[in-house]
MDAnalysis code that builds the backbone (N, CA, C; Angstrom):
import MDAnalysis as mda
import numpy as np

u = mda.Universe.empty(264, n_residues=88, atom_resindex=np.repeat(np.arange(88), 3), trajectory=True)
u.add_TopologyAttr("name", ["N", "CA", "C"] * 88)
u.add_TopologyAttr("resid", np.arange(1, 89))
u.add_TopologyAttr("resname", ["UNK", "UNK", "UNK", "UNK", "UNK", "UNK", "UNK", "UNK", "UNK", "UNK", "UNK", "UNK", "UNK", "UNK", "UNK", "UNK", "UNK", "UNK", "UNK", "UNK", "UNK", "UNK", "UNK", "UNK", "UNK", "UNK", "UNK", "UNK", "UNK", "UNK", "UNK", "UNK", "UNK", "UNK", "UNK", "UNK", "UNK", "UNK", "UNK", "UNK", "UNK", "UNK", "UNK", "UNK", "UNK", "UNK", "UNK", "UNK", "UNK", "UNK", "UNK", "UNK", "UNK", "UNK", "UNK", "UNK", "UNK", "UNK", "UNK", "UNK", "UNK", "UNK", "UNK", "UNK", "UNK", "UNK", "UNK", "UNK", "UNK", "UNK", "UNK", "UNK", "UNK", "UNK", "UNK", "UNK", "UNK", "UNK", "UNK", "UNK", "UNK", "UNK", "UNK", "UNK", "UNK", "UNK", "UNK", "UNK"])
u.atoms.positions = np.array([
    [-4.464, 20.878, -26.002],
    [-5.229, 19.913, -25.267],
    [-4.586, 19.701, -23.899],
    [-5.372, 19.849, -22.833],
    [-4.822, 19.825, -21.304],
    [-4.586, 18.426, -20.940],
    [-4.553, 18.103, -20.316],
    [-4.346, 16.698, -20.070],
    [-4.923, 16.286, -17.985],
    [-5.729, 15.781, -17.781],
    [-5.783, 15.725, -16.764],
    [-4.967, 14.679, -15.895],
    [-4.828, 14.870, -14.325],
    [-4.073, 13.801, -14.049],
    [-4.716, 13.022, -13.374],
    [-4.300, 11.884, -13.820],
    [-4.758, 10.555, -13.671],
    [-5.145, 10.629, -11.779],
    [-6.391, 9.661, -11.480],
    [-6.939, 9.494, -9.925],
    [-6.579, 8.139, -9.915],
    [-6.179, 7.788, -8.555],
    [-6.032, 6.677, -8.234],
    [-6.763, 6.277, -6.561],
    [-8.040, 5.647, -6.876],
    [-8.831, 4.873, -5.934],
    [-8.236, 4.095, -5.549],
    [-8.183, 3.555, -4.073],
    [-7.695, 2.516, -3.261],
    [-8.681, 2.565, -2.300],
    [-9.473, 1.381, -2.482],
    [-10.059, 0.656, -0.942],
    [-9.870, -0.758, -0.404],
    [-9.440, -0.634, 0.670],
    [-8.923, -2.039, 1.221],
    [-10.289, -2.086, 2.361],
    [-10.975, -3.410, 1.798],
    [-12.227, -3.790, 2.413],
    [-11.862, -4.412, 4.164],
    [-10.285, -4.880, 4.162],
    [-10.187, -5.845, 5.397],
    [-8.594, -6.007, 4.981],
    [-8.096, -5.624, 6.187],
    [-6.487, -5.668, 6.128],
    [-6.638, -6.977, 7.234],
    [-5.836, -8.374, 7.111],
    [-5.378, -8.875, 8.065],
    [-3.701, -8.988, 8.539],
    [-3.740, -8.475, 10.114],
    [-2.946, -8.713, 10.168],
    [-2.616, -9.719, 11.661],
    [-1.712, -10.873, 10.841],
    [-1.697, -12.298, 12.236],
    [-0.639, -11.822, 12.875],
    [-1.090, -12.426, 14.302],
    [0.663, -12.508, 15.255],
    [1.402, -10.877, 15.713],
    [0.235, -9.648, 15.730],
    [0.383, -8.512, 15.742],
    [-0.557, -8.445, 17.110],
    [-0.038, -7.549, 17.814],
    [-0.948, -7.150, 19.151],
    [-1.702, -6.172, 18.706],
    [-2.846, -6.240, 19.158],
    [-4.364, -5.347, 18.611],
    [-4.183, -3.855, 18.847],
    [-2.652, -4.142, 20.372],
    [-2.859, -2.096, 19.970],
    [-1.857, -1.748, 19.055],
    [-1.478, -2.185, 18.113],
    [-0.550, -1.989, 17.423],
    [-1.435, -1.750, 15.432],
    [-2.530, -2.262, 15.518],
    [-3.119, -2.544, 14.513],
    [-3.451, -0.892, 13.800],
    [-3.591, 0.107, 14.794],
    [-4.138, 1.629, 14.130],
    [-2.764, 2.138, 13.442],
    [-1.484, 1.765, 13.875],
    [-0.036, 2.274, 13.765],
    [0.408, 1.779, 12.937],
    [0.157, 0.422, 12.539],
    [0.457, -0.400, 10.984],
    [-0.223, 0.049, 10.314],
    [-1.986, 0.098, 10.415],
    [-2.828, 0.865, 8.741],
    [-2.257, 1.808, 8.668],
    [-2.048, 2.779, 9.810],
    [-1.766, 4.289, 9.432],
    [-0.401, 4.197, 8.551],
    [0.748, 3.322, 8.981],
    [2.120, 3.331, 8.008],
    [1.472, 2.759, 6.586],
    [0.777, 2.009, 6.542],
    [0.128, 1.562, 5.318],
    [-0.604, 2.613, 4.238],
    [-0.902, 3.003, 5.212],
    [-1.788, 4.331, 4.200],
    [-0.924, 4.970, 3.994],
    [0.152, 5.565, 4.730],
    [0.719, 6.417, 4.192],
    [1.803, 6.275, 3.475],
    [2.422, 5.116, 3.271],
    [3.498, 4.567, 2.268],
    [2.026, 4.468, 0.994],
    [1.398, 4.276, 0.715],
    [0.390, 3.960, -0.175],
    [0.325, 5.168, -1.157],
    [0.206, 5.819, -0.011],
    [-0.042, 7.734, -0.661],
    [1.055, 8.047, -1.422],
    [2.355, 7.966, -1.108],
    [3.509, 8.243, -1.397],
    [3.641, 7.543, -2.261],
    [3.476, 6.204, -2.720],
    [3.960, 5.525, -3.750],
    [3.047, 5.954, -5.251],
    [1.415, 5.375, -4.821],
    [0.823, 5.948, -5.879],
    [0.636, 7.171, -6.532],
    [1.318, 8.365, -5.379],
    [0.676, 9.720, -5.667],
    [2.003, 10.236, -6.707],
    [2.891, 9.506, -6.883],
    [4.071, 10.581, -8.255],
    [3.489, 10.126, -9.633],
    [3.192, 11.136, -10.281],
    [2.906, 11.499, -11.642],
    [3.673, 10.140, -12.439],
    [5.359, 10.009, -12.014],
    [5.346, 8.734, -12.866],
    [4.847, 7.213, -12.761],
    [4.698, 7.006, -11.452],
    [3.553, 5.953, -11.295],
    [2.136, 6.234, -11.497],
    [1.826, 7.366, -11.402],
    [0.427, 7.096, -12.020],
    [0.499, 6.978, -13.717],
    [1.365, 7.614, -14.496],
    [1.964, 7.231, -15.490],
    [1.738, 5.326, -15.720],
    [2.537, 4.937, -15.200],
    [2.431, 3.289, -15.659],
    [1.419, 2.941, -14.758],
    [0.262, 3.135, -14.093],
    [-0.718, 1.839, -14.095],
    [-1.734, 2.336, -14.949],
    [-2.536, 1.244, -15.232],
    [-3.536, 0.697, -16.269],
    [-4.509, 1.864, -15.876],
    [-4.927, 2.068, -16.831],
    [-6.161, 3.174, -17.010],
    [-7.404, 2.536, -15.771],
    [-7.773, 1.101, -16.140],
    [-8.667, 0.763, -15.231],
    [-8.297, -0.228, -14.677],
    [-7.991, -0.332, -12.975],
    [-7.343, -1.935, -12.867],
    [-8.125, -2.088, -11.615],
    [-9.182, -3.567, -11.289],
    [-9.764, -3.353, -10.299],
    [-9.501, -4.932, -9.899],
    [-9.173, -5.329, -8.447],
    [-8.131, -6.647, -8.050],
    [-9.259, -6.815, -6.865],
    [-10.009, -8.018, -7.167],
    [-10.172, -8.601, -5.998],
    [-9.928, -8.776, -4.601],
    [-8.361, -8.776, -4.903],
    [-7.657, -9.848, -2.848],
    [-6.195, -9.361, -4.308],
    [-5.091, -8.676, -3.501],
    [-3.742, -9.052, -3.781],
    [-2.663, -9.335, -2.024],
    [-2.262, -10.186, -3.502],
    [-1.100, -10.863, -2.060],
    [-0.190, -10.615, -2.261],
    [0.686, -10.175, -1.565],
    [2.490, -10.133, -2.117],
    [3.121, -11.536, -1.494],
    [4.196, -11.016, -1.654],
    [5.251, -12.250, -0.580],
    [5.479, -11.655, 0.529],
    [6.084, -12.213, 1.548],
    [6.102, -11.897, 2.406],
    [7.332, -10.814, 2.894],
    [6.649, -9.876, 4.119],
    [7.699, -8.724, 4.212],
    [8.592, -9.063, 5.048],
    [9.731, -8.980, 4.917],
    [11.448, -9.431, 5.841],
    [11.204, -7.854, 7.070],
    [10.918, -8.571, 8.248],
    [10.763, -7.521, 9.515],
    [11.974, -7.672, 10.577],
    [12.500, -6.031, 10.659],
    [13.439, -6.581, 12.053],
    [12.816, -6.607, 12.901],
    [13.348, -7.695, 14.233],
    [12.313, -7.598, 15.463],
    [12.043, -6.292, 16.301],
    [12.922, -5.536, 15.926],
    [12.434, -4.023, 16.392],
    [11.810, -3.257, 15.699],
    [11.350, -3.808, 14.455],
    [10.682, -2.415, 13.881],
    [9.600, -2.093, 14.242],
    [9.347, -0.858, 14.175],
    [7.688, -0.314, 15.143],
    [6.895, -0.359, 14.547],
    [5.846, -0.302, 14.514],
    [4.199, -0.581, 14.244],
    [4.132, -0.102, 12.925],
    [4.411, 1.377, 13.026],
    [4.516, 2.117, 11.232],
    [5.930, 1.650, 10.434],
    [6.816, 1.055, 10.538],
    [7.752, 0.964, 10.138],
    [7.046, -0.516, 9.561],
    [6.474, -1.518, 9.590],
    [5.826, -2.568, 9.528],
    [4.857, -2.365, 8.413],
    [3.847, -0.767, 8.788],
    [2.255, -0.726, 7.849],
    [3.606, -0.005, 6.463],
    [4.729, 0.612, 6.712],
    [5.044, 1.772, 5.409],
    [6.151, 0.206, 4.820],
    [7.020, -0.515, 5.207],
    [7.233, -1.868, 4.788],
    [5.866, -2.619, 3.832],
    [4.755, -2.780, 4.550],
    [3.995, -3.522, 3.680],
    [3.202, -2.366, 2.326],
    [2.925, -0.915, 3.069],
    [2.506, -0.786, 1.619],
    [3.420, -0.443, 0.708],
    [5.012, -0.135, 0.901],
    [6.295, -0.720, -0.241],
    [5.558, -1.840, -1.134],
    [5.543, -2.905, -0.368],
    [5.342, -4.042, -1.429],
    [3.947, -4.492, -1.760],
    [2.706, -4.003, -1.463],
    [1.661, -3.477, -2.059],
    [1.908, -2.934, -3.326],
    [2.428, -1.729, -2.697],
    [2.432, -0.429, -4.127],
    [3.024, -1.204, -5.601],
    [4.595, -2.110, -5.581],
    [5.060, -2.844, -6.168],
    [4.416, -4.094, -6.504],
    [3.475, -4.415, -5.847],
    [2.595, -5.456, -6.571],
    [1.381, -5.260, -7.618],
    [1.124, -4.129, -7.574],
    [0.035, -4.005, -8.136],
    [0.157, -4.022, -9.855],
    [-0.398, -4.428, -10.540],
    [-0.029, -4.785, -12.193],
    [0.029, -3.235, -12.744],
    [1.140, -3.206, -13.463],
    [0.793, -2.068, -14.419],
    [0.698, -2.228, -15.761],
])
């Protein structure tokens, strides 16, 4: 018996982000998406989440930023603690 591997859907309807300058907003989703990819995409996390898990609005706590970090260093910071929030 083969086993297929598990898909993992993610749509984020509306990212807000406050107190961020607007040209900075394409350089945070993009770190976001792509810490996202990386977290959900290893076999052992898709391993532990729930066969079907579908979340309204999740919130984490809040992310600890140095004042220099750049735009993607900010979106791959928040989807870290995305990826870690999500229930398994």
């Amino acid at each position: 018996m083969t086993h297929r591997p598990r898909c993992v859907h993610v749509t984020i309807d509306r990212l807000v982000l406050r107190g961020f300058p607007p040209d900075q907003r394409d350089a945070i989703a993009a770190g976001l998406t792509q810490e996202l990819v990386a977290q959900l995409s290893s076999p052992a996390t898709a391993r532990q989440l729930r066969v079907s898990c579908s979340l309204a609005s999740l919130r984490t706590a809040p992310v600890q930023l140095a004042t220099s970090a750049t735009p993607q260093a900010i979106g791959i910071g928040a989807g870290r603690r995305l990826a870690r929030s999500i229930p398994s």
